[in-house]
C-alpha positions in Angstrom: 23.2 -65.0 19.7 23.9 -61.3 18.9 26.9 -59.5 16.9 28.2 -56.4 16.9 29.0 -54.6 14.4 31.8 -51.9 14.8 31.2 -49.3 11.7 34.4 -47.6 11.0 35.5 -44.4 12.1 35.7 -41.7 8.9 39.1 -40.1 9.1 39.1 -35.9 8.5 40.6 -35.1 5.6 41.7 -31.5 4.3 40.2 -30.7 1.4 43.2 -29.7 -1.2 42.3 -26.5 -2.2 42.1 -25.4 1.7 45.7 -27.3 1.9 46.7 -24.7 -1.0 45.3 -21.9 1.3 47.2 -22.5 4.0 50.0 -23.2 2.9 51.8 -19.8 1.8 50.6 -18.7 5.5 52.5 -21.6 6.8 55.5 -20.5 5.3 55.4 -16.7 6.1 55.1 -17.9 9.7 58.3 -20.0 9.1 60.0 -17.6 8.0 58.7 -15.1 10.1 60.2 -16.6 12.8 63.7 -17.0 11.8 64.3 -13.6 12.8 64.2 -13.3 16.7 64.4 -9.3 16.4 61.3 -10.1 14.1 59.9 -12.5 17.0 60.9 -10.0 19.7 59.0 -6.9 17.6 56.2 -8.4 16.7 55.3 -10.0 20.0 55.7 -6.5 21.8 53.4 -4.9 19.3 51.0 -7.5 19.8 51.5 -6.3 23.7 51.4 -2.8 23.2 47.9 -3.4 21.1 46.6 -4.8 23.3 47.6 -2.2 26.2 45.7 0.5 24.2 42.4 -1.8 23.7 41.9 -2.5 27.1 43.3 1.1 28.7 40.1 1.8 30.4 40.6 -1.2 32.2 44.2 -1.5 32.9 44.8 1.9 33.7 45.0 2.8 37.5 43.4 6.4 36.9 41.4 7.8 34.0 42.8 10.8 32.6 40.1 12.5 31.0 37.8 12.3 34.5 38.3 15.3 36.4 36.8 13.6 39.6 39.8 11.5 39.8 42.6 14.1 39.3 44.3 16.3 42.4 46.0 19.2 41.4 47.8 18.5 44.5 49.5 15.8 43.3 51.6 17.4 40.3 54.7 16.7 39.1 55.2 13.8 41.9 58.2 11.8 41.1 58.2 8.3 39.9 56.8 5.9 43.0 55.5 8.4 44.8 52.0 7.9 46.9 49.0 10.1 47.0 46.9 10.9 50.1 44.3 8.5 49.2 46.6 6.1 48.7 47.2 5.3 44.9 51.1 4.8 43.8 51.6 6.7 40.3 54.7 4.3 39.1 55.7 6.3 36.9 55.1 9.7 38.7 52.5 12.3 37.7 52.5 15.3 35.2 51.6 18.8 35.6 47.9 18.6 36.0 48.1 16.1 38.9 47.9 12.8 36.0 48.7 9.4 36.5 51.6 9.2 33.9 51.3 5.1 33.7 47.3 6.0 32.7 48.3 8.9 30.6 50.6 6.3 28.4 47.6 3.7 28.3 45.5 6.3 27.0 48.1 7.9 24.6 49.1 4.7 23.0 45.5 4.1 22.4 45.0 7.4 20.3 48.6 7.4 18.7 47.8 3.4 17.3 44.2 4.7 16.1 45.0 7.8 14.2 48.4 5.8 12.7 46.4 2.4 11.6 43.0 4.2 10.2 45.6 6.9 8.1 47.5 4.4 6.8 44.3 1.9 5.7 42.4 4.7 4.4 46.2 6.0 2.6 46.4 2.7 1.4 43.0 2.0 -0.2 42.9 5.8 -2.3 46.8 5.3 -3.2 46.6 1.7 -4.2 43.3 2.3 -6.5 44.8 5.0 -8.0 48.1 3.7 -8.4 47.0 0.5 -10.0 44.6 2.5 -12.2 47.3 4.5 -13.8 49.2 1.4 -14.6 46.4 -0.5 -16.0 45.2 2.3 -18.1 48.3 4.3 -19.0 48.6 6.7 -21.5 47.7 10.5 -20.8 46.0 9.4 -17.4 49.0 7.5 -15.8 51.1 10.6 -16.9 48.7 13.2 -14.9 48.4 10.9 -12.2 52.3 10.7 -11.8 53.4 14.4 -11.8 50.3 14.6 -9.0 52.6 12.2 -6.9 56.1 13.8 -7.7 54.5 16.9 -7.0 53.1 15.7 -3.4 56.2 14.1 -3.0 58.6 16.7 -3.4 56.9 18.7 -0.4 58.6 17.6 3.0 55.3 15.8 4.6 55.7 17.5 8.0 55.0 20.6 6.1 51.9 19.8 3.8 50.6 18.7 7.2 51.3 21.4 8.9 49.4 23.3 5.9 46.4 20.9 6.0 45.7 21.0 10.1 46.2 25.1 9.8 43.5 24.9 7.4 41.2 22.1 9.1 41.8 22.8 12.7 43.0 20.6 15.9 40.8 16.6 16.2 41.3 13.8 15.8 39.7 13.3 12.6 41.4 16.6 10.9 44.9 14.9 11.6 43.5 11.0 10.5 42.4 13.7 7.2 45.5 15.2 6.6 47.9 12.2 7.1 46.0 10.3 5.0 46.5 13.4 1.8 50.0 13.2 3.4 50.6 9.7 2.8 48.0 7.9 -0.3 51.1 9.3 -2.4 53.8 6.6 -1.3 50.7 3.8 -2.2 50.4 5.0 -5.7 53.6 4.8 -6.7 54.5 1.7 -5.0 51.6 -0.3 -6.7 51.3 1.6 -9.6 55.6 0.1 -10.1 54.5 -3.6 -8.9 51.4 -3.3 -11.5 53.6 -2.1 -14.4 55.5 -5.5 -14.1 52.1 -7.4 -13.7 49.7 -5.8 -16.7 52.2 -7.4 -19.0 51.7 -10.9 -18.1 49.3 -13.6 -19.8 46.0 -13.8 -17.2 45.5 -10.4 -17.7 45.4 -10.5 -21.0 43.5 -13.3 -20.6 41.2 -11.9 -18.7 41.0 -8.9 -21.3 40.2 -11.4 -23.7 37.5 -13.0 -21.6 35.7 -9.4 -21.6 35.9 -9.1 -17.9 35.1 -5.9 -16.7 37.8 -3.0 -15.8 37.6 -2.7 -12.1 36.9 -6.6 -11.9 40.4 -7.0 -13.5 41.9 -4.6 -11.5 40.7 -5.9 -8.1 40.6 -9.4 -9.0 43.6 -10.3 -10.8 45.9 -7.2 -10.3 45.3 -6.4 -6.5 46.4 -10.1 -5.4 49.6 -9.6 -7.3 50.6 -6.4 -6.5 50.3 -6.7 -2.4 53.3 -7.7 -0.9 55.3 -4.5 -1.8 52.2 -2.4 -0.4 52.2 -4.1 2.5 55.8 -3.8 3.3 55.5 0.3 2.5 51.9 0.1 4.8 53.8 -0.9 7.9 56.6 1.9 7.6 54.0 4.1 6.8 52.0 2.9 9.9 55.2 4.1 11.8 55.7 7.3 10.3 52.2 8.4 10.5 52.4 7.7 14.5 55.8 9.5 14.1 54.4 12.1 12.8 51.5 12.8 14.9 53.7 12.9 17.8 55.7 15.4 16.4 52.4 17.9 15.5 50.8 17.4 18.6 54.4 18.7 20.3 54.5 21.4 17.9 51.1 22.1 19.7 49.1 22.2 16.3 47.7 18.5 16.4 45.6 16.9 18.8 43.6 18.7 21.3 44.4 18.7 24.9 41.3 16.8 25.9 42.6 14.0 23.3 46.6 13.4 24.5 48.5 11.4 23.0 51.8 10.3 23.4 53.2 13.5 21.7 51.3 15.6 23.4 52.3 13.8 26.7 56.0 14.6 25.6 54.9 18.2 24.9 53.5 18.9 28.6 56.9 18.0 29.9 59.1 19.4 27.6 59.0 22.7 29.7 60.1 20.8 33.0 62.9 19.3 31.3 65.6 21.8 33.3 64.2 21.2 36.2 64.8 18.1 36.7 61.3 16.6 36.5 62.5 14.0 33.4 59.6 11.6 34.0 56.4 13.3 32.5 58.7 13.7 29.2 60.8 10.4 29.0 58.1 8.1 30.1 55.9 9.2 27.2 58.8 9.4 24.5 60.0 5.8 25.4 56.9 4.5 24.6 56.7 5.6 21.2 60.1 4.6 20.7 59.3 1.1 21.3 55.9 1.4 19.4 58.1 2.3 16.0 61.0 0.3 16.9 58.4 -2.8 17.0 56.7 -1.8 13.8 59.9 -1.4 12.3 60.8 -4.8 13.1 58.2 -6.5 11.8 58.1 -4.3 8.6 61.8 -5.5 7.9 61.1 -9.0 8.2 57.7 -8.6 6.4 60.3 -7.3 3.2 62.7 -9.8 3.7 60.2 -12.6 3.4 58.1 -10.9 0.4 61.0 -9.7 -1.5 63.0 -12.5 -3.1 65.9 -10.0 -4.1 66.6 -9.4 0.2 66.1 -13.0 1.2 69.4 -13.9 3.2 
């Protein structure tokens, strides 16, 4: 006579350190959703994302191919049908364009020159910010009056200044938004790490002989992120902002590069006669592209600042 025996079935079991992990994420999502504007803004910049990574394959016509564009079909109104049969939605522009492509494609380049200016921003003005707090004295003071002085300038015009000098691409605008904004980093980590340097584990960890930039990055950095990444998200929004706004001036991007400013621009001058579409289209979009970053940005302050929780 045989007998089974049934072993037991272990039960998974999350470690405690990984419940400690996820945690805090667990509660920024919480609160994160509290906010329906939050909800709302966050969920169309995850759609708007993901309209400029897949443009080439969304959009019904690429712009930059010159085998698909018919001068004959410029400045068609909104709905309107081509000769081979395509319907621009949203009309074309001057050069015969799909505008619905030409958003696709702008969204794409506004989103990558705001996001790499604003990481690149962040690194240099968080490094140097928390380095003038950590090491003070005659260095924190040169460091400072380099930021007031930066700051004082309008950005728009030290921009303006830094393309004249670079020239038009897309790197010499990711080059000079990035000198344009590192300064708003520094001085909002160098006041979180003011608070911090005073505290026990760093002079603990002074004590312990750990090195300089092991301190800094280690101990310092973790404590001194929420406020940066609150100011990283408006920054995000005013570096697109701004882009749009040198690209209309004509002094930005290049016209084989448009983005959504740039879109705006080539419509501006058929404003009066009544062909709205190849301007508003464009300018609606990056309306909602800041408005949505601004959203989440708020929230993202709320929840990290104690002071603003409702």
């Amino acid at each position: 006579m045989s007998t089974s025996h049934s072993e037991p079935v272990a039960s998974v079991e999350v470690a405690p350190s990984a419940r400690k992990a996820i945690a805090p994420w667990r509660r920024l999502l919480s609160a994160f959703l509290e906010s329906k504007l939050a909800v709302v803004g966050l969920v169309g910049l995850v759609l708007i994302l993901l309209v400029a990574i897949f443009a080439p394959w969304l959009s019904p016509q690429d712009p930059f191919d010159l085998t698909q564009i018919d001068i004959m079909d410029s400045k068609l109104p909104p709905g309107s049908e081509s000769y081979t049969g395509m319907v621009y939605w949203l009309g074309t522009d001057g050069q015969g364009r799909d505008m619905l492509s030409g958003i696709f494609y702008g969204l794409r380049i506004s989103l990558t020159v705001g996001i790499l200016s604003g990481f690149f921003a962040l690194i240099i003005g968080t490094s140097v910010g928390l380095s003038a707090a950590y090491f003070g004295g005659r260095i924190e003071t040169l460091i400072m009056r380099i930021v007031d002085l930066q700051l004082s300038f309008p950005a728009i015009l030290v921009a303006l200044i830094l393309l004249a000098i670079l020239g038009r691409g897309v790197d010499k605008v990711i080059l000079a938004l990035v000198i344009v904004q590192w300064a708003y980093y520094a001085r909002t980590s160098r006041s979180a790490a003011l608070v911090e340097r005073r505290k026990e584990y760093i002079e603990a960890a002074r004590s312990l002989a750990l090195s300089t930039p092991r301190i800094i990055f280690r101990h310092l950095l973790p404590n001194c992120l929420p406020p940066v990444i609150v100011i990283g998200t408006v920054q995000v929004a005013n570096a697109i902002a701004l882009e749009a706004t040198l690209s209309f001036l004509g002094i930005g991007l290049p016209v084989t590069e448009p983005s959504l400013g740039l879109l705006i621009s080539n419509g501006f001058n058929y404003l009066l006669s009544g062909r709205y579409w190849i301007s508003f289209f464009p300018g609606l979009a990056l309306l909602l592209t800041i408005v949505a970053i601004n959203l989440v940005g708020d929230q993202l302050r709320d929840i990290l600042n104690p002071r603003l929780q409702r």
